[in-house]
C-alpha positions in Angstrom: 263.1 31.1 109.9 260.9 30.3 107.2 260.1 26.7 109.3 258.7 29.1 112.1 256.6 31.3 109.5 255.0 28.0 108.4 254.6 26.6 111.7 252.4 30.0 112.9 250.4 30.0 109.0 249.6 26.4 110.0 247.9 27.3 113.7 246.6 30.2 112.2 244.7 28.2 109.6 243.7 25.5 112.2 242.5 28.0 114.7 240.2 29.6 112.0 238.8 26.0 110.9 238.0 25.7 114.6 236.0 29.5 114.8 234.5 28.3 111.9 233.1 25.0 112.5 232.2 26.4 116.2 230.1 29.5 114.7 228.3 27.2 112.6 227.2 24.5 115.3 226.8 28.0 117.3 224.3 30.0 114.7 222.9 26.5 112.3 222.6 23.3 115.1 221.9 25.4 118.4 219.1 27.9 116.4 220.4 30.8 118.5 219.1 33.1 115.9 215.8 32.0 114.4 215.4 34.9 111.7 218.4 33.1 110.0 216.6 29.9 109.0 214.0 32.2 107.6 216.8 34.3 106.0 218.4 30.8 104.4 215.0 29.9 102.6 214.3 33.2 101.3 217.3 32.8 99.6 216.8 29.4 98.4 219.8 28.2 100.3 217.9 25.1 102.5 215.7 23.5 99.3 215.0 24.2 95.6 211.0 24.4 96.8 209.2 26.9 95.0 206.2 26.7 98.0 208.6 27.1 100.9 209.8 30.8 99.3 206.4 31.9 98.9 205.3 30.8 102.1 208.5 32.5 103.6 207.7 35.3 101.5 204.2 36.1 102.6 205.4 35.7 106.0 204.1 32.3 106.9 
């Protein structure tokens, strides 16, 4: 029994790597949504470049 319960944690985990990888080629590589590159430098997420926030911030 407790061989089954690990065999279903372990497809559970791979099948969520898989969703996960696949939403990020999805939302990052594929630029379905472009608001959330301008979202990512707001935050300072892409680069540590001061002018790229203020630019983003001014609405450049």
């Amino acid at each position: 029994m407790v061989k089954t319960f690990e065999r279903i944690i372990v497809k559970i985990i791979v099948i969520q790597f898989l969703f996960l990888i696949g939403t990020q080629l999805f939302f990052h590589q594929l630029s379905i949504f472009p608001e959330l590159k301008i979202i990512t430098k707001y935050e300072g997420v892409n680069k540590n470049n001061f002018a790229d926030f203020l630019e983003t911030f001014n609405g450049k």
